[in-house]
TIVO-254527 format. One record per atom (N, C-alpha, C, O, CB): residue number from 1; residue in one letter; atom name; z, y negated, x negated. Coordinates in steps of 0.001 Angstrom, whole numbers. Glycine has a CB too. Example, Ala and Ser with C-alpha at 12.3 -4.5 7.8 and 13.67 -1.06 7.14 Angstrom:
BEGIN
     k   r    a         z         y         x
     1   A    N      7800      5690    -13190
     1   A   CA      7800      4500    -12300
     1   A    C      7800      3300    -13200
     1   A    O      8465      3319    -14236
     1   A   CB      9046      4473    -11308
     2   S    N      7080      2250    -12850
     2   S   CA      7140      1060    -13670
     2   S    C      7870       -30    -12900
     2   S    O      8039     -1138    -13409
     2   S   CB      5725       598    -14084
This chain:
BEGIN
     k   r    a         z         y         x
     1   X    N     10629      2944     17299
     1   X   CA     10055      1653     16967
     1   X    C      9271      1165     18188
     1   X    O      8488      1935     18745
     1   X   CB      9140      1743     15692
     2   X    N      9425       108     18557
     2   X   CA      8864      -350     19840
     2   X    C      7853      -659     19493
     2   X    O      6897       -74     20003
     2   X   CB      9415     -1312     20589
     3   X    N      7555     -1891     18302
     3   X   CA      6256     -2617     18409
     3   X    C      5419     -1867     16768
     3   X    O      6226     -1684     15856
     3   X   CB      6617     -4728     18435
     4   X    N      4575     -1649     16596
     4   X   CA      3775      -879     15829
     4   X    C      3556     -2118     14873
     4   X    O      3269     -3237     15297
     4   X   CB      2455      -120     16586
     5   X    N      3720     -1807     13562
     5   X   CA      3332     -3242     12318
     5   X    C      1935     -2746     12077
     5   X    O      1178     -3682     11821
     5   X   CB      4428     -3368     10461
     6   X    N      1456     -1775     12079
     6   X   CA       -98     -1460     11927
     6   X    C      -845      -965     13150
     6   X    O      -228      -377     14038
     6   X   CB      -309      -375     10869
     7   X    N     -2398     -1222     13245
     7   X   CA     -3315      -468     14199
     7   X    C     -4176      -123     13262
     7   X    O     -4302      -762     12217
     7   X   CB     -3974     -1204     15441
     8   X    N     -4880       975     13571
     8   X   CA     -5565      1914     13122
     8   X    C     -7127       630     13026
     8   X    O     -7381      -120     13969
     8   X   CB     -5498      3512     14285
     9   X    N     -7664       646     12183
     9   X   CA     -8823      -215     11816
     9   X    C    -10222      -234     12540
     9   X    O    -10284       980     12734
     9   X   CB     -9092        95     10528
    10   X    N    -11076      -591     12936
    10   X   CA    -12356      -925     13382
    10   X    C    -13110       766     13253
    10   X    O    -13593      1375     14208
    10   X   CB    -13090     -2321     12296
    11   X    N    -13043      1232     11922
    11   X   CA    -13925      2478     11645
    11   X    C    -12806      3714     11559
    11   X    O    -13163      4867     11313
    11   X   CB    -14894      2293     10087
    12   X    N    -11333      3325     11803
    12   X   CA    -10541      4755     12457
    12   X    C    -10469      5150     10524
    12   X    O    -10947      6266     10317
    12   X   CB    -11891      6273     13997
    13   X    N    -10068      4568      9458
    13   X   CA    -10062      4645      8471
    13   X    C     -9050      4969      7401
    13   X    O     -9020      5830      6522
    13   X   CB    -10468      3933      8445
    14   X    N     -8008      3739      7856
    14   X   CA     -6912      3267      7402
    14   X    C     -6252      2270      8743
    14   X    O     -6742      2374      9867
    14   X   CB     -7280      2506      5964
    15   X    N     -5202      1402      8483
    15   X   CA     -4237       552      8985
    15   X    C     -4495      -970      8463
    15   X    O     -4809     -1251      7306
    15   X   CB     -2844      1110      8569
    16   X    N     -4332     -1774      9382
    16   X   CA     -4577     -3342      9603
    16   X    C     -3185     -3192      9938
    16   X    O     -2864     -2364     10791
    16   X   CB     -5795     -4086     10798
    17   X    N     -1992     -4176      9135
    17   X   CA     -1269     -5209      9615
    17   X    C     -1372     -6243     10953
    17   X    O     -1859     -7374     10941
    17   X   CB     -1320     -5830      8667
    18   X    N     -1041     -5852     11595
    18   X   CA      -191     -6783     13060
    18   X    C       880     -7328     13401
    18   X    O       972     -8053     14391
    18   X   CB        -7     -6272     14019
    19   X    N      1999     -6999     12484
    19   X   CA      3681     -7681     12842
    19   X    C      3954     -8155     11496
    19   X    O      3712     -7465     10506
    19   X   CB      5122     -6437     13416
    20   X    N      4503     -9436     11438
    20   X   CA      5066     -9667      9941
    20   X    C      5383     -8962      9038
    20   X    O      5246     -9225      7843
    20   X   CB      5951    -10159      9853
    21   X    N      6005     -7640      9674
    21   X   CA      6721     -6607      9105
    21   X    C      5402     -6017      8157
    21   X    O      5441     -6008      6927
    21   X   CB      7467     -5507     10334
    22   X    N      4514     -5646      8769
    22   X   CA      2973     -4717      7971
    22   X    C      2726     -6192      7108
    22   X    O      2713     -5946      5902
    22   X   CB      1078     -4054      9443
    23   X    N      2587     -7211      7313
    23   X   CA      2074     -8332      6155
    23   X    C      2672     -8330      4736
    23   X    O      2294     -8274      3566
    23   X   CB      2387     -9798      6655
    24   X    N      4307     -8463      5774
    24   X   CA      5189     -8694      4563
    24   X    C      5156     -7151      3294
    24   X    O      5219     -7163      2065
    24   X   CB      6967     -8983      5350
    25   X    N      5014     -5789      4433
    25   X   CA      5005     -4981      3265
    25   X    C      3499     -4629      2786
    25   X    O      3089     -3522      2438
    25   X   CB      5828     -3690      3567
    26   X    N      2692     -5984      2863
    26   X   CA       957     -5527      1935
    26   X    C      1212     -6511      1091
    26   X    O       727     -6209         1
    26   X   CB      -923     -5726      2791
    27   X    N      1952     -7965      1048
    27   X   CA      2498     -8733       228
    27   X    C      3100     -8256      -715
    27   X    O      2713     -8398     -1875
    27   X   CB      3132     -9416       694
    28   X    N      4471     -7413      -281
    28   X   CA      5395     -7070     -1119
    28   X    C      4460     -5642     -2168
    28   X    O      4672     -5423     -3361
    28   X   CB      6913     -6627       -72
    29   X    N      3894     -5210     -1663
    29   X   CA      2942     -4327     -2564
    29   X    C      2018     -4391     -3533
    29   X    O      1723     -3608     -4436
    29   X   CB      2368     -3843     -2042
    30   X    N      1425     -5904     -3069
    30   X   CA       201     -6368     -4380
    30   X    C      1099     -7183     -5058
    30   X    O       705     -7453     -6192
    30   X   CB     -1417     -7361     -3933
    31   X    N      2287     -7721     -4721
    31   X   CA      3322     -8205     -5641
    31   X    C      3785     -7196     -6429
    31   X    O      3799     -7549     -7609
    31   X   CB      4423     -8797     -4998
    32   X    N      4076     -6351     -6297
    32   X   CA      4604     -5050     -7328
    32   X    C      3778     -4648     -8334
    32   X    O      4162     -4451     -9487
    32   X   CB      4828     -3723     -6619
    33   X    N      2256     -4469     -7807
    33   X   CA      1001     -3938     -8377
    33   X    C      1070     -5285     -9791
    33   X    O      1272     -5334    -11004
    33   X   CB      -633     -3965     -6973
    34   X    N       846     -5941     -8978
    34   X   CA       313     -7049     -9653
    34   X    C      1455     -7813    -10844
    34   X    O      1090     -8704    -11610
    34   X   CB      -140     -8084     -8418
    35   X    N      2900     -7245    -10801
    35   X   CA      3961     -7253    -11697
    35   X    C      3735     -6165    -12529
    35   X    O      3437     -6334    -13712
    35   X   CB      5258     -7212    -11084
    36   X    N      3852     -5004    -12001
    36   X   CA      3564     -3928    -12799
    36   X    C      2487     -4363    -14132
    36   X    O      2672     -4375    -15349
    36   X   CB      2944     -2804    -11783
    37   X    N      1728     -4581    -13589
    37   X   CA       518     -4853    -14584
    37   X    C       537     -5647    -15546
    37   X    O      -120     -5365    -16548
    37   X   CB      -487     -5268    -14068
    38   X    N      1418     -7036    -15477
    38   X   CA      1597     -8027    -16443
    38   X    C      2531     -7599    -17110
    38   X    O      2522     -7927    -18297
    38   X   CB      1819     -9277    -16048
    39   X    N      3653     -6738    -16626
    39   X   CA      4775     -6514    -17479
    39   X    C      4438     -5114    -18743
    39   X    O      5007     -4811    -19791
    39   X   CB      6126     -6150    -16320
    40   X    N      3075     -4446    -17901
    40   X   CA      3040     -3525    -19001
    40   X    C      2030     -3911    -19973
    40   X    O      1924     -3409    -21092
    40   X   CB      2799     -2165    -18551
    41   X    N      1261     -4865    -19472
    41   X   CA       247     -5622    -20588
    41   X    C      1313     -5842    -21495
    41   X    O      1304     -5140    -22506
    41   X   CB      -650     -7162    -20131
    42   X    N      2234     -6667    -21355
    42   X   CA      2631     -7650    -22377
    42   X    C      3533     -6705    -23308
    42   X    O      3624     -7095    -24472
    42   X   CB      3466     -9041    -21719
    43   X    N      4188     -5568    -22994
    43   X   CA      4622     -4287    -23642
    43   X    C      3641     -3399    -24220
    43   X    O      4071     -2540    -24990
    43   X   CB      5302     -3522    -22741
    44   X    N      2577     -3442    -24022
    44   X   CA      2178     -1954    -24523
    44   X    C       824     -2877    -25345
    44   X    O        53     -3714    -24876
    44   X   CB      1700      -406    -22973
    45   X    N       949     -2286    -26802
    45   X   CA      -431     -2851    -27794
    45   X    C     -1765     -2816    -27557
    45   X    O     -2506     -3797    -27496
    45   X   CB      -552     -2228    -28952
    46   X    N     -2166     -1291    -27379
    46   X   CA     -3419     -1136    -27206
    46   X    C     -3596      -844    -25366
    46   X    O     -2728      -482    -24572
    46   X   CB     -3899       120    -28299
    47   X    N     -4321     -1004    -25246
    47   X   CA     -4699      -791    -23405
    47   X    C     -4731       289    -23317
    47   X    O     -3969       651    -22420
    47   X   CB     -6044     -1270    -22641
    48   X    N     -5292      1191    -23843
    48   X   CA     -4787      2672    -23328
    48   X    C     -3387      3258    -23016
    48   X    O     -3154      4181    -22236
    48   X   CB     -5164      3525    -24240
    49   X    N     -2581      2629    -23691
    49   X   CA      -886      3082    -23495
    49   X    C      -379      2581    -22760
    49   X    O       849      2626    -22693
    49   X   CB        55      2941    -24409
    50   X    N     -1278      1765    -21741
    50   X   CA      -893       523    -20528
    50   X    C     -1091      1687    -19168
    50   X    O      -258      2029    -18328
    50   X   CB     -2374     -1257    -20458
    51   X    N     -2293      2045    -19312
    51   X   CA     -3568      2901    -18098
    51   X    C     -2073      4376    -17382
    51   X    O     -1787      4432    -16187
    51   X   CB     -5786      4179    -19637
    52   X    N     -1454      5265    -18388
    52   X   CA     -1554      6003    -17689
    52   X    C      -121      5642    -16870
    52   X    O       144      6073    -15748
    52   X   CB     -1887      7249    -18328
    53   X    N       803      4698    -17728
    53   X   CA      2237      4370    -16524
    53   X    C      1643      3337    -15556
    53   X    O      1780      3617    -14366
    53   X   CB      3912      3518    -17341
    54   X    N      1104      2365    -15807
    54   X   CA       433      1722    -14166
    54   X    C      -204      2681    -13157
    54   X    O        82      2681    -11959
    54   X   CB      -898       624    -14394
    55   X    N     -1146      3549    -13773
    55   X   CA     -1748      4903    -13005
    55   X    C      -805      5215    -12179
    55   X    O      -752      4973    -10973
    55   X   CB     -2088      6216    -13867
    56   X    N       123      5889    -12999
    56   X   CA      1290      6303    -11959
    56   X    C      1924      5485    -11081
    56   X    O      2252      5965     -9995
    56   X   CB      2317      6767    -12551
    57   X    N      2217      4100    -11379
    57   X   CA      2842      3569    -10751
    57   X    C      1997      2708     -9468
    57   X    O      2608      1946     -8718
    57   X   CB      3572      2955    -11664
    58   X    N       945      2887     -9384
    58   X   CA      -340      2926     -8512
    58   X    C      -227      3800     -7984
    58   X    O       277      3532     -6894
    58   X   CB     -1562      2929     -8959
    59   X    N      -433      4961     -8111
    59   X   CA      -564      6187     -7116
    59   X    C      1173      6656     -6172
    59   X    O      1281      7150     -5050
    59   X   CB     -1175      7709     -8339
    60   X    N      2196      6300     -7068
    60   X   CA      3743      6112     -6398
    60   X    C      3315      5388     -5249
    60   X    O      3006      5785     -4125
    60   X   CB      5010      5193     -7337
    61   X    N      3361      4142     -5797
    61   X   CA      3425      3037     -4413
    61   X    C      2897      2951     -3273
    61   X    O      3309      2697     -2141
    61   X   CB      3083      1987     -4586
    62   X    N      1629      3275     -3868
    62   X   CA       247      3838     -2804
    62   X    C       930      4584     -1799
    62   X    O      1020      4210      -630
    62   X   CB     -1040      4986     -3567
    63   X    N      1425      5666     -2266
    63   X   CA      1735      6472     -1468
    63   X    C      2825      6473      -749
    63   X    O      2699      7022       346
    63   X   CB      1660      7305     -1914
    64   X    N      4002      5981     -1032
    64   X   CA      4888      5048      -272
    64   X    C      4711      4112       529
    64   X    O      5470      3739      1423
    64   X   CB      5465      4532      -851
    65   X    N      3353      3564       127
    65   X   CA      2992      2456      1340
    65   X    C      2373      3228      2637
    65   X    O      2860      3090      3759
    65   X   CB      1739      1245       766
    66   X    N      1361      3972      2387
    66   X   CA       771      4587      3036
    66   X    C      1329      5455      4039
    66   X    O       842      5629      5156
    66   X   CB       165      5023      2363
    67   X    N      2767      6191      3419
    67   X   CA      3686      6852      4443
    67   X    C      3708      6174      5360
    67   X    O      3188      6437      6444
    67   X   CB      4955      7117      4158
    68   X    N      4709      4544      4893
    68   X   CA      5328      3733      5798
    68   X    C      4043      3554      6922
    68   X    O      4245      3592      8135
    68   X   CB      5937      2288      5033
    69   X    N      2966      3394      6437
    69   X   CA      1850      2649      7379
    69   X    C      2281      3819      8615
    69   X    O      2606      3464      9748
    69   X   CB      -196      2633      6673
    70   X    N      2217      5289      8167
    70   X   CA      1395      6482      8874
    70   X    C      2963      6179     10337
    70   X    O      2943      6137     11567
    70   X   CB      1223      8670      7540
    71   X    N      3539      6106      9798
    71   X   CA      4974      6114     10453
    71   X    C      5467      5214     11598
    71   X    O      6217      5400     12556
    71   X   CB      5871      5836      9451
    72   X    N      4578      3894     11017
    72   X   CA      4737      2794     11726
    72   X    C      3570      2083     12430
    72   X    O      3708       957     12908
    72   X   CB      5301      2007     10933
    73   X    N      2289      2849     12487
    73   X   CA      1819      2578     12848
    73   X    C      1677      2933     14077
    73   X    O      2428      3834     14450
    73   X   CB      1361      2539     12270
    74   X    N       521      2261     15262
    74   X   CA       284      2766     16394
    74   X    C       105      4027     16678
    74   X    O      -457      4504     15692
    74   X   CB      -501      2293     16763
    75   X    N       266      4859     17483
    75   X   CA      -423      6581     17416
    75   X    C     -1498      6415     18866
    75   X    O     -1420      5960     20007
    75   X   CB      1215      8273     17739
    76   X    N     -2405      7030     18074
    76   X   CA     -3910      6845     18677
    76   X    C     -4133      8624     19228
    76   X    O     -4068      9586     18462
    76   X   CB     -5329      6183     17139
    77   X    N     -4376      8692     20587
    77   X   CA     -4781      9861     21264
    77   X    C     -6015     10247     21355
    77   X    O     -6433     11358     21681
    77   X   CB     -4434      9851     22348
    78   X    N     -6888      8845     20914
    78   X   CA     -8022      9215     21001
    78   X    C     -8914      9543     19578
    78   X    O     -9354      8638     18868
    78   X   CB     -8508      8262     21796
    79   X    N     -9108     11049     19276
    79   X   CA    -10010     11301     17941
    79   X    C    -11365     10550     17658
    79   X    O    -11729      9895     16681
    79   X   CB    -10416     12756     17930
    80   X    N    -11864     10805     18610
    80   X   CA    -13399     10069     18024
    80   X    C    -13673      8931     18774
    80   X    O    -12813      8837     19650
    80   X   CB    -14833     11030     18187
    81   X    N    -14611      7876     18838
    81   X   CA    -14728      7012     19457
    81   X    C    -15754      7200     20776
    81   X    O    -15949      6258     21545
    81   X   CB    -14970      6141     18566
């Protein structure tokens, strides 16, 4: 990958978006989140039977996103500041 879609953040934390590519996939992610959630509201009666498949499907994505970030992001040589 030539150009990096993420840099490593201000406090060395997480990943900031820099190429359309990192936007488009923090877009395409709170779009999912944020589907997920209406589609299981409107299915499931009581809110508790909502909590633990969004849970999961929160902690999936998360972590799929987070790969992609680790992967595509810049690689930083320097540990501490």
């Amino acid at each position: 990958m030539a150009t990096p879609w993420f840099r490593l953040n201000k406090w060395r934390t997480g990943w900031v978006p820099v190429r359309f590519q990192g936007w488009l996939l923090m877009v395409l992610y709170f779009a999912v989140l944020i589907y997920d959630g209406v589609t299981l509201a409107q299915h499931s009666q009581p809110l508790t039977d909502m909590l633990l498949p969004f849970g999961m499907h929160f902690i999936l994505l998360t972590a799929l996103v987070s790969i992609v970030c680790y992967f595509t992001a810049e690689k930083s040589v320097e540990l501490l500041p």
